[in-house]
C-alpha positions as CSV (number, residue, x, y, z in Angstrom):
1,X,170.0,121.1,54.1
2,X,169.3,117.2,54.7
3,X,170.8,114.8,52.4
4,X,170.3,111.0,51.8
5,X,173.2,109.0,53.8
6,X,173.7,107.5,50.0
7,X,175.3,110.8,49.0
8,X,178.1,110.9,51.8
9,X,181.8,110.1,50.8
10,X,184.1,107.1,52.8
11,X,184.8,108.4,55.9
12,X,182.3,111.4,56.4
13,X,180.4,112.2,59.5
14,X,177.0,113.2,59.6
15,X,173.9,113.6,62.1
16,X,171.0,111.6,61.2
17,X,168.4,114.0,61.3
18,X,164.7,112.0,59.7
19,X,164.1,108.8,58.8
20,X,162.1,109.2,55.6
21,X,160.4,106.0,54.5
22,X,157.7,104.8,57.5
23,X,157.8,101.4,56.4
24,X,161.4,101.3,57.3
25,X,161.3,103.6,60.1
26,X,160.8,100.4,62.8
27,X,163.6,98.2,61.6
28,X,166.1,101.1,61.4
29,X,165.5,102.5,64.9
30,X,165.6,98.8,66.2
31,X,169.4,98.7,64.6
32,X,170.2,102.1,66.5
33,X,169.4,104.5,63.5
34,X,167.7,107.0,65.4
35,X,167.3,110.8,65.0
36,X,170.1,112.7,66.7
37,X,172.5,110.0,66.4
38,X,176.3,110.6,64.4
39,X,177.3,108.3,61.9
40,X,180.2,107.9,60.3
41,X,180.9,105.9,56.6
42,X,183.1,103.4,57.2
43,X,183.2,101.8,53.8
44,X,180.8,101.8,50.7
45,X,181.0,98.5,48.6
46,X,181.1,99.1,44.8
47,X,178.3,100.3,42.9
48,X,177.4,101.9,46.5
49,X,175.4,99.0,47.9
50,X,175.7,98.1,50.7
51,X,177.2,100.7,52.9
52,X,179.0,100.5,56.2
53,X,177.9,103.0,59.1
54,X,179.3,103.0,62.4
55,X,177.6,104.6,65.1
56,X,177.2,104.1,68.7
57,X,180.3,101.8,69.0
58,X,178.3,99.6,66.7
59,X,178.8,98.7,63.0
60,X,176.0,98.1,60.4
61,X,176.1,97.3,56.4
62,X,172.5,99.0,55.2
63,X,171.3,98.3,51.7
64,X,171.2,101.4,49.1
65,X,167.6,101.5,49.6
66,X,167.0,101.5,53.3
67,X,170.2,104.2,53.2
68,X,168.1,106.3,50.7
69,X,165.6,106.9,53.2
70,X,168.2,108.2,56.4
71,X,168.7,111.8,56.0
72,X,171.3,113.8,57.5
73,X,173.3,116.9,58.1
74,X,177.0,116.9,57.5
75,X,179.3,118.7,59.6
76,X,180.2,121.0,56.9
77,X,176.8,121.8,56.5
78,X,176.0,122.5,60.3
């Protein structure tokens, strides 16, 4: 089952598995969100926006909405 990278906890990991929204698709694969690729939640700011993913020895803060639209598989769920 795929769930929005807005629903995972501080500190989960998690595949990112579709990129949902095509007007975002572009600007999150330029930032390194690309299919395939683990994340991990490195911090979620109060009232969940924005949230910190690191990935690919890189960080990034992504805004609830653009978050929304990553979907993923946690390892639990594998």
């Amino acid at each position: 089952m795929l769930t929005p990278l807005t629903e995972l906890k501080q500190g989960q990991r998690a595949v990112i598995k579709q990129i949902v929204d095509a007007d975002r698709l572009n600007a999150l694969i330029e930032m390194g969100c690309v299919e395939g690729e683990e994340v991990f939640i490195e911090n979620i700011a109060p009232y969940g926006d924005p949230i910190a993913i690191q990935f690919a020895s890189q960080k990034l803060a992504l805004r609830k909405v653009d978050a929304q639209c990553i979907l993923v598989t946690t390892y639990d769920k594998m």
